[in-house]
C-alpha positions in Angstrom: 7.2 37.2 62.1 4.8 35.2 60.1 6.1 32.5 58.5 3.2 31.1 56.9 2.6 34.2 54.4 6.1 34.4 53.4 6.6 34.6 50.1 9.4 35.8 47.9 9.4 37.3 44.9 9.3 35.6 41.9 12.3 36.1 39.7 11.7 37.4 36.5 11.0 34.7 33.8 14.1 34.5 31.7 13.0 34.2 28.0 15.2 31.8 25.9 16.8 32.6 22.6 15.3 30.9 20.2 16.9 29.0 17.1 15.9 29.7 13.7 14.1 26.8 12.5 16.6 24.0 10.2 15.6 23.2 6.5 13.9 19.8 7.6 11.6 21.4 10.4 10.3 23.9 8.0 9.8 20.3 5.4 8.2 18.5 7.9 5.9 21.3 9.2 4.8 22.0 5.5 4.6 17.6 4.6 2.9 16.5 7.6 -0.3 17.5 6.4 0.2 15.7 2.9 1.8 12.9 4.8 -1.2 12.6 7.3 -3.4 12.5 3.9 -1.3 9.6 2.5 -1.2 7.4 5.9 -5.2 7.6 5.4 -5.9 6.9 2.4 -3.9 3.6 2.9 -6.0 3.0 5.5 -8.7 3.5 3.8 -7.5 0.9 0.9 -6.5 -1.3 3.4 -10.2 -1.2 4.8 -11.1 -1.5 1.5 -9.3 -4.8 0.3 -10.5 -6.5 3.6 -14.2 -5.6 3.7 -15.0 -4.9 -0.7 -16.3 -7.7 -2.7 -17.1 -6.3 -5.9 -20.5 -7.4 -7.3 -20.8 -9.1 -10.6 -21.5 -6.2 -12.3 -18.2 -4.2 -11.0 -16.0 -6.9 -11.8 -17.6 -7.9 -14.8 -16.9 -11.3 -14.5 -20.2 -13.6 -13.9 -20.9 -16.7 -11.6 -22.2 -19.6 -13.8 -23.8 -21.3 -11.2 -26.0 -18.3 -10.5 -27.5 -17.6 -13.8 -30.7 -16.0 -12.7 -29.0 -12.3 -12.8 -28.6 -13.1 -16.4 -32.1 -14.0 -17.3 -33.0 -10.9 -17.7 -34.0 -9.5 -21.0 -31.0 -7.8 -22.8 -32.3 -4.1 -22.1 -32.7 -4.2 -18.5 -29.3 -6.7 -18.3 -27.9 -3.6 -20.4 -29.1 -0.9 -17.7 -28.3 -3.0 -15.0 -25.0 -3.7 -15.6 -24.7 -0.1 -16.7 -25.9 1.6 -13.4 -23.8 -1.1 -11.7 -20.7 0.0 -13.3 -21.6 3.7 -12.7 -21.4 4.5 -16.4 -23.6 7.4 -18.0 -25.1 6.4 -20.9 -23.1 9.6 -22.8 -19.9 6.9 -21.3 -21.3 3.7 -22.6 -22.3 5.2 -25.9 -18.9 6.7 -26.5 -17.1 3.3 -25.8 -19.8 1.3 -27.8 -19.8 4.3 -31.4 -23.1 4.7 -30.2 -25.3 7.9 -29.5 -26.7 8.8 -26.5 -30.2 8.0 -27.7 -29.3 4.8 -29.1 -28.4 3.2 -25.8 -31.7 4.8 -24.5 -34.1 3.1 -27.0 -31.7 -0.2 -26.1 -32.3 0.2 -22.7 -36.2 0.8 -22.9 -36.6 -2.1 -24.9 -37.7 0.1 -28.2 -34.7 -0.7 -30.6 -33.1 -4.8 -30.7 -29.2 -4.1 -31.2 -27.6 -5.7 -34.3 -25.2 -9.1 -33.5 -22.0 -6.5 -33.7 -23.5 -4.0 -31.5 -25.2 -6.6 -28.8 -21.1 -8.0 -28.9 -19.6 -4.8 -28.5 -22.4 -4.0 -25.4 -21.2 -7.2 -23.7 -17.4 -6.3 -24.2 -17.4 -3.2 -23.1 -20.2 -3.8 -19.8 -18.2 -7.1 -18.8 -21.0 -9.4 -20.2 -20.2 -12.7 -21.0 -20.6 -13.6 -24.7 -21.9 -16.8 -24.9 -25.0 -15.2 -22.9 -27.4 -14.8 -25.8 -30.7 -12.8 -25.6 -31.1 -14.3 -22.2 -30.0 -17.8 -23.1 -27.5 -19.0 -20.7 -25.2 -21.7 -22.7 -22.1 -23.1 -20.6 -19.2 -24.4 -22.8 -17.0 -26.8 -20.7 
């Protein structure tokens, strides 16, 4: 007798009855992938609060004590602050009661905007107002 080869013979495998699945399996096998999504993109705005510090054009609010970003001349201050934002110039002309080809001859220097329309380009691109045609004037 050989004891070393001895094997016996494996017993059938026994399958197990399975449950039907319960209401909340099937819910959290169909959310998991929209919950997944959610968990991320509060990462993501977590990573974004921590490491983001919108420009001066984004936040349309302006440093005083830097006022070389505002010496520029009006149209490339008006493009700038434009691009910047990540405004079309269809977008801007539509918040200004512009048309499209207004904004451009602003922007290429062609056409000088009215005192109501330079105001209403400031407003609506974050501009401060007392910034006149390049001037920069602080008021206490």
């Amino acid at each position: 007798m050989n004891f070393l080869n001895y094997s016996t013979p494996a017993a059938p495998a026994q399958k197990k009855a399975e449950l039907p699945a319960t209401p909340f399996q099937i819910l959290a096998e169909r959310l998991f992938p929209l919950i997944s999504l959610m968990v991320l993109f509060g990462f993501l705005q977590l990573l974004s609060a921590i490491y983001y510090h919108p420009t001066e054009a984004s936040s349309g609010i302006y440093n005083i004590s830097s006022p070389s970003r505002l010496d520029l001349p009006f149209p490339v201050l008006v493009r700038n602050t434009r691009v910047g934002l990540g405004m079309s110039r269809r977008m801007l002309a539509q918040k200004v009661g512009l048309t499209i080809a207004n904004i451009e001859s602003i922007e290429e220097g062609g056409a000088t905007p009215t005192h109501d329309v330079e105001v209403n380009l400031r407003q609506v691109l974050g501009l401060p107002l007392n910034v006149l045609q390049g001037e920069l004037v602080i008021t206490p």
